[in-house]
C-alpha positions as CSV (number, residue, x, y, z in Angstrom):
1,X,152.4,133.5,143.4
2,X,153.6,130.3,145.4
3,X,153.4,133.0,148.6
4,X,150.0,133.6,147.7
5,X,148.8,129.7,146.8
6,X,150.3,128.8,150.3
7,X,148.0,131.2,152.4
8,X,145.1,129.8,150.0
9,X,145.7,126.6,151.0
10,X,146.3,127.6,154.7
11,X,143.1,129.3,154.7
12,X,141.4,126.7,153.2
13,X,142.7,124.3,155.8
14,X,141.9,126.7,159.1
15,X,137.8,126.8,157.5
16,X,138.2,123.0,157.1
17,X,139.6,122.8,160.8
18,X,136.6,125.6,162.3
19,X,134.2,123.8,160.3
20,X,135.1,120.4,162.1
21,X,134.9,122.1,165.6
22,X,131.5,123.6,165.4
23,X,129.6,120.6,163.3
24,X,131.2,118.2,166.5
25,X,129.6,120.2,168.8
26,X,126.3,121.7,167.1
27,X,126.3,120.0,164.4
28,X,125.6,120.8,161.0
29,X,122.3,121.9,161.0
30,X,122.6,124.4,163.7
31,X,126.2,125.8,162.6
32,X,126.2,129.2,160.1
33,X,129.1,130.1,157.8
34,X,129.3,133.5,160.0
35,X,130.1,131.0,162.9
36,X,132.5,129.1,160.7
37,X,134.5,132.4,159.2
38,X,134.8,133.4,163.4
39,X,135.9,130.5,164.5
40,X,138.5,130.7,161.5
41,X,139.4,134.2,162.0
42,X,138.7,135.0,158.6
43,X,135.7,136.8,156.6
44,X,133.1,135.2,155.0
45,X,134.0,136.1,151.5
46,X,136.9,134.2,152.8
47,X,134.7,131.0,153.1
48,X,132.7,131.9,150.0
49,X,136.1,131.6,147.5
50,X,136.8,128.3,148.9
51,X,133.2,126.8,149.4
52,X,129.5,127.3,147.6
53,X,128.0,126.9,150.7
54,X,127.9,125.1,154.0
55,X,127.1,121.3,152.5
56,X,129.7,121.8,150.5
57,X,132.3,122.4,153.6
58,X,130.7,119.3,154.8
59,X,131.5,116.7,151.7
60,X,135.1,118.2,152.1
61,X,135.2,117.2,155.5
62,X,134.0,113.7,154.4
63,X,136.6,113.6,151.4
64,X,139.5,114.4,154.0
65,X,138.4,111.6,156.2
66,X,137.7,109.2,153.7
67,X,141.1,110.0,152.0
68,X,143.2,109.3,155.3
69,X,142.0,106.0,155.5
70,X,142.2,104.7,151.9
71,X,145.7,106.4,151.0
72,X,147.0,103.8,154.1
73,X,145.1,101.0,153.1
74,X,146.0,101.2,149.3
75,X,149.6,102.2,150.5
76,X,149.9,98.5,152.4
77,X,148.1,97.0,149.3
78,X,150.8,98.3,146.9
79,X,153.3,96.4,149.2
80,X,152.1,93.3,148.2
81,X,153.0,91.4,151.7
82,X,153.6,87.6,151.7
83,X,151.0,87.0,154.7
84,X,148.2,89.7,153.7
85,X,146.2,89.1,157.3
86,X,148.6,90.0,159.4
87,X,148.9,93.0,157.2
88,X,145.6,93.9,157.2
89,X,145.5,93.1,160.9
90,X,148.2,96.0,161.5
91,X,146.3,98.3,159.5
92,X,143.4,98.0,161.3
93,X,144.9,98.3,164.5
94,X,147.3,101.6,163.4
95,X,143.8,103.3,162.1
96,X,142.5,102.6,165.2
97,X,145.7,103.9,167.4
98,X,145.4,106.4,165.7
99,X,142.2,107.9,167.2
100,X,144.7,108.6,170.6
101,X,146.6,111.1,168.7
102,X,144.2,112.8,166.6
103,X,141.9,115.5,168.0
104,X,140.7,116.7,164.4
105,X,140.1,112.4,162.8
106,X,138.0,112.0,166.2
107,X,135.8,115.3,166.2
108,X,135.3,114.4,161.9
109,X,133.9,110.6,163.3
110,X,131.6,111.9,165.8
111,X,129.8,114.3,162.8
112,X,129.5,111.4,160.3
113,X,128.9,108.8,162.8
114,X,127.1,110.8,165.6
115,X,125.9,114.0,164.3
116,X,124.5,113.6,160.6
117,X,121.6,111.5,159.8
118,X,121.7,112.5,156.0
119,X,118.4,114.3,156.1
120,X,117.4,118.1,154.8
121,X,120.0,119.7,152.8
122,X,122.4,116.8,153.8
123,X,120.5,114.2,152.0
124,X,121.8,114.6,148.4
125,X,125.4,113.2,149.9
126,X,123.7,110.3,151.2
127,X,124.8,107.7,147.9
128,X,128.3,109.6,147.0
129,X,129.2,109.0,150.8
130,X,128.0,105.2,150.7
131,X,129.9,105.2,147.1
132,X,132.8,106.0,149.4
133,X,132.8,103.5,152.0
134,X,132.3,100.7,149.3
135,X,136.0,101.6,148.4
136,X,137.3,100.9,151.7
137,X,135.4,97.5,151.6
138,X,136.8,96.8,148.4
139,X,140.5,98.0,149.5
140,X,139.7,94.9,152.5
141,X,138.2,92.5,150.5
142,X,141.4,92.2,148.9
143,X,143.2,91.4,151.8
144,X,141.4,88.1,152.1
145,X,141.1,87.3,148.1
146,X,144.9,87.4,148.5
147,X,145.2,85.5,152.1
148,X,142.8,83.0,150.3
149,X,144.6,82.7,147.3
150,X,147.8,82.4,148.8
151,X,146.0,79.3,150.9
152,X,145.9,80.9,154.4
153,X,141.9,81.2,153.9
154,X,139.9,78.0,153.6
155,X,139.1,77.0,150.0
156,X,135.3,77.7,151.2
157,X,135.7,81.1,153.1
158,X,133.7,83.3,151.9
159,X,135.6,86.8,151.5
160,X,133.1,89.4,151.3
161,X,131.5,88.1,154.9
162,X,134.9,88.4,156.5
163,X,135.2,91.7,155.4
164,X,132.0,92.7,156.4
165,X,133.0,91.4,159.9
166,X,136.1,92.9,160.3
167,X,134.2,96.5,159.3
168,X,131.6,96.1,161.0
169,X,134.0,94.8,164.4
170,X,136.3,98.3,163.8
171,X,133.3,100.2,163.4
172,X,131.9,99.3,167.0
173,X,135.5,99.7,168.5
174,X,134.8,103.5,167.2
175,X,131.6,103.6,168.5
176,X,132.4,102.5,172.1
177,X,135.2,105.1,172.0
178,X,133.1,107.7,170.4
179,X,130.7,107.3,173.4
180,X,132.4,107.4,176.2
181,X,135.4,108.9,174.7
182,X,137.9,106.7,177.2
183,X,141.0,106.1,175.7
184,X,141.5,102.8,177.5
185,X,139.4,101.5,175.0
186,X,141.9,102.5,172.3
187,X,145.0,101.0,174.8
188,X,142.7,97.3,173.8
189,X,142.7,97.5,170.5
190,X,145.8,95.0,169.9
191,X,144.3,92.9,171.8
192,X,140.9,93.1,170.4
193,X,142.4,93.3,166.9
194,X,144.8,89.1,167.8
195,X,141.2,88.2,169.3
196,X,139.3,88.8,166.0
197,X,141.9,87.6,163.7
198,X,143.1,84.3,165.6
199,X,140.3,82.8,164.1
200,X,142.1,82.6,160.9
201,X,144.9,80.9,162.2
């Protein structure tokens, strides 16, 4: 049985990786489950056991994504750090160094950054998704409720802007990679990442 759950899950994970591939470079639209059980060397009853249907391939890939980056942010939380910027600032910058290493996070940003618009068959994901992100600006918010309430914020600074800013400064860091997919841009990041956060000391 544990033989058999283990395949399952390896099967699962070579759709997931197929799947990833194909919506990068067709996107989703324009990629078929007979593509996606090819690519994965599998049939597609295969595909059928583990997913309904195509969409529902494509929420996974979203959930696995989504996943990697809270699990590391809530794992630094937990930690409870005596100077929670400097914390966060490693986090951001580890996510971020991350992109040089990992083919499979990269190809995921490009389809929910690059390739989806949320419209057709997509659309019904459109709020759970958003639902999503608000987690990960929660998860930062409290980076600066505790740098504020440990006094290395300004009495006055207003913590849901800051972590509007420093989402909205990763998210164009990704971007400018994601377009002209040059590395260099990644070798910047701890730079870029003391440039933003100086202002807070």
């Amino acid at each position: 049985m544990r033989r058999t759950k283990q395949e399952a899950e390896q099967t699962r994970k070579a759709i997931l990786r197929s799947a990833i591939y194909l919506f990068a470079s067709k996107g989703v639209a324009k990629t078929s489950i007979d593509e996606i059980a090819k690519e994965a060397h599998v049939t597609r009853g295969a595909v059928y056991w583990h997913f309904k249907n195509k969409t529902e391939i494509f929420d996974a890939l979203f959930d696995g994504l989504h996943k990697s980056f809270i699990e590391i942010i809530w794992d630094e939380l937990d930690k409870n750090d005596p100077n929670p910027l400097d914390q966060l600032k490693k986090v951001c910058t580890e996510v971020l160094l991350n992109l040089k290493t990992d083919e499979e996070k990269v190809l995921s940003l490009i389809i929910f950054l690059q390739k989806c618009d949320y419209s057709g068959e997509l659309e019904v994901f459109r709020q759970r998704h958003i639902a999503k992100k608000k987690e990960k600006f929660e998860a930062f918010h409290k980076f600066f409720l505790r740098a504020k309430d440990l006094g290395h914020l300004p009495e006055d600074a207003d913590c849901e802007l800051l972590t509007r800013g420093i989402s909205i400064y990763m998210k164009g860091i990704v971007l400018e990679f994601l377009d002209e997919r040059d590395s260099s841009i990644l070798d910047k990041v701890p730079q870029l990442m003391d440039l933003y956060f100086k202002n807070f000391k």
